[in-house]
C-alpha positions in Angstrom: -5.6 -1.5 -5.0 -2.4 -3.5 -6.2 -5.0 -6.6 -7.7 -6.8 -4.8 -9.4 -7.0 -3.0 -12.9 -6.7 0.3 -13.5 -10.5 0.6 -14.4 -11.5 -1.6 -11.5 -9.5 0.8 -9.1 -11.9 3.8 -10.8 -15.0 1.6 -10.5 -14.6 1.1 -6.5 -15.2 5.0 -6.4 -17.9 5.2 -9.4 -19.9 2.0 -7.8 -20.1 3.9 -4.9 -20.9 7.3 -5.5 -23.3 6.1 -8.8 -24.9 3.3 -7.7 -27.8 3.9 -9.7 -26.4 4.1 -13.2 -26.1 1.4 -15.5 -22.8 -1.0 -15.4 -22.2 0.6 -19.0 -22.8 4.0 -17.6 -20.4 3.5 -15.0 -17.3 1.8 -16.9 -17.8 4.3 -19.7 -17.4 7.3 -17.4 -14.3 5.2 -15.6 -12.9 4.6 -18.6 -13.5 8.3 -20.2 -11.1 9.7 -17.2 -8.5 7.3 -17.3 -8.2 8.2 -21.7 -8.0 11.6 -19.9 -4.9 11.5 -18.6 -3.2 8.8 -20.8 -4.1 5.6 -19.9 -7.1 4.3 -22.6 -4.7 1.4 -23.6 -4.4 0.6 -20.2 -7.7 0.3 -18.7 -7.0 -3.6 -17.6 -3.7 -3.4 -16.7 -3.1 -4.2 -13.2 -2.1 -1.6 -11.0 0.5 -3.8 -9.7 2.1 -3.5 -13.5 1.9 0.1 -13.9 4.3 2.5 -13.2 3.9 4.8 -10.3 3.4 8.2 -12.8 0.1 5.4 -14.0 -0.4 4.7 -10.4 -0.9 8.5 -10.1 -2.8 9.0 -13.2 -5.1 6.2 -11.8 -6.0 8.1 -8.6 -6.4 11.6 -10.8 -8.9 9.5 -13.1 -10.8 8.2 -10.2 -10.9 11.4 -8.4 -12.5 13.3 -11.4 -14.6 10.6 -12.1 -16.6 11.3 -9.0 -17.4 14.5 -10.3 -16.5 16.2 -6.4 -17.5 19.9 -6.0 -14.0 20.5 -4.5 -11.2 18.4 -4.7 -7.9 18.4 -2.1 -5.1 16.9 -3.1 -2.0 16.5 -1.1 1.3 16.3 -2.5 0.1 14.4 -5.7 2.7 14.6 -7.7 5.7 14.2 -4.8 6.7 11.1 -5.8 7.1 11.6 -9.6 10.1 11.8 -11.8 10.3 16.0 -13.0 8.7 14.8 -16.6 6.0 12.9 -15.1 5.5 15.4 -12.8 5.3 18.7 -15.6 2.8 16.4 -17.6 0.2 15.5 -14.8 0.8 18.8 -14.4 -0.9 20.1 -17.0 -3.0 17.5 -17.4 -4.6 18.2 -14.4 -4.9 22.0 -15.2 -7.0 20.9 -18.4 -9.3 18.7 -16.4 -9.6 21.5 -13.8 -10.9 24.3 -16.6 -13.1 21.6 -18.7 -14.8 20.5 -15.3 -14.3 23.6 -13.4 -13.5 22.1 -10.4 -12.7 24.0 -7.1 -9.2 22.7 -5.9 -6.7 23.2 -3.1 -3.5 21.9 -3.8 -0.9 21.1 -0.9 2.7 21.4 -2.1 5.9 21.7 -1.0 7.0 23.1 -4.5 7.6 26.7 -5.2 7.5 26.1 -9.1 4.5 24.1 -8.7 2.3 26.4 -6.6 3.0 29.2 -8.9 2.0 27.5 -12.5 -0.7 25.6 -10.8 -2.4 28.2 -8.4 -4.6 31.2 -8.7 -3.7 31.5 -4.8 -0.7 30.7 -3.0 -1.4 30.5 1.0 1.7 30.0 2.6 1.5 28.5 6.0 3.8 29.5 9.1 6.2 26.3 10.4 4.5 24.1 13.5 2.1 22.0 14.3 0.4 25.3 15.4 0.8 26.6 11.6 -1.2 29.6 10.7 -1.5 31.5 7.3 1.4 33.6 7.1 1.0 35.0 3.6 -1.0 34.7 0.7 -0.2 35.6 -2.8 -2.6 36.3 -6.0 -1.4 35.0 -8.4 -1.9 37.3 -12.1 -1.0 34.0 -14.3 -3.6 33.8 -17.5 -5.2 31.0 -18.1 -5.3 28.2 -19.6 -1.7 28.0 -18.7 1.1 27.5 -20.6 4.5 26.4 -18.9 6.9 28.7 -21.4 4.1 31.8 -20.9 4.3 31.5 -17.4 8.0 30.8 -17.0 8.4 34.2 -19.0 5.7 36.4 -17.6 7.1 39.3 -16.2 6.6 39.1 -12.6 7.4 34.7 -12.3 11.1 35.4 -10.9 9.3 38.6 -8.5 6.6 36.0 -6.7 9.2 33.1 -6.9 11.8 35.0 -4.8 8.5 36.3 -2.4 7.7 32.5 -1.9 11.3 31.2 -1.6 11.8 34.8 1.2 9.0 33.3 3.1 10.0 30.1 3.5 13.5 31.1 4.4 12.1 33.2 6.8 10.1 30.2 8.8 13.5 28.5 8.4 15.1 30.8 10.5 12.5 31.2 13.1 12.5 28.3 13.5 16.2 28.1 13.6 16.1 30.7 16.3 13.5 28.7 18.2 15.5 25.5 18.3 18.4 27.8 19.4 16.6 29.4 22.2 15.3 26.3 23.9 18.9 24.1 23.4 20.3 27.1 25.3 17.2 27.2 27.8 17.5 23.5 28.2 21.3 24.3 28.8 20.7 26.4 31.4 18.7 24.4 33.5 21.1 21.6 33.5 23.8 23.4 34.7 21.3 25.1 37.3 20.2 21.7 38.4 24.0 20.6 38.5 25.1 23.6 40.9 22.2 22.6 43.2 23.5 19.4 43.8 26.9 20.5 44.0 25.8 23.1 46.9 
């Protein structure tokens, strides 16, 4: 929420899903996550006032806060500058091993899904989308960026994830050919009908 302070906006979801702790239990667990990922200087700053890497940070804070058995985050970091976005980054991964929280991630990054995921699912195109492939991925953990980006097989799954999406790129291409050509058809069926 705009009005309110970065703790506050960590406190609507705390309030709620710890109503029986103390008001000092509470803000100190609030304010414990948002020092997590960077913002312990900023804990009454107004979200209004922060920038939108904050804004994000914010909503990672308050997430983790509620302690969730699995969390599902969509796109979280779409929005962010490619700094911000390799720092929540691993400042996510570090939250996810201390707290060993079950996550599914939903990303439109190859890059992303490959240093953030044990397993990439990649979906088939449509709003009738099925799991077309799924990819293990042999990273270590913790992760580290330069490790990863120089383990021996990065550049082997990358190209396997980029294939596959080229691949729903041109069914579908082939799809949207098919019916323009269908479509076609009938209008010049429909035109000789009326002619005759």
């Amino acid at each position: 929420m705009p009005w309110m302070t970065a703790i506050e906006n960590v406190l609507l979801g705390v309030d709620q899903v710890y109503p029986h702790a103390t008001k000092k239990q509470r803000h100190d667990l609030s304010a414990y996550y948002l020092s997590l990922v960077g913002l312990g200087n900023n804990l009454r700053t107004r979200a209004s006032d922060l920038s939108q890497g904050m804004q994000q940070r914010v909503g990672i804070a308050r997430a983790f806060a509620l302690k969730p058995k699995m969390l599902l985050l969509d796109e979280p970091f779409g929005m962010l500058d490619s700094l911000t976005r390799m720092e929540l980054q691993e400042i996510l991964l570090e939250i996810l091993i201390r707290d060993q929280v079950t996550t599914m991630m939903i990303t439109h990054d190859v890059d992303e899904a490959l240093f953030m995921s044990d397993r990439v699912v990649m979906m088939t195109n449509g709003p009738r989308a099925t799991v077309g492939a799924i990819f293990d991925i042999p990273f270590d953990r913790p992760r580290v960026r330069t490790e990863v980006l120089e383990h021996p097989e990065y550049y082997d799954y990358r190209e396997k994830l980029l294939c596959f999406l080229e691949e729903q790129d041109h069914k579908k291409l082939k799809q949207d050919v098919a019916k323009h050509e269908a479509k076609k058809a009938e209008n010049v069926n429909e035109e000789d009908s009326v002619c005759a």
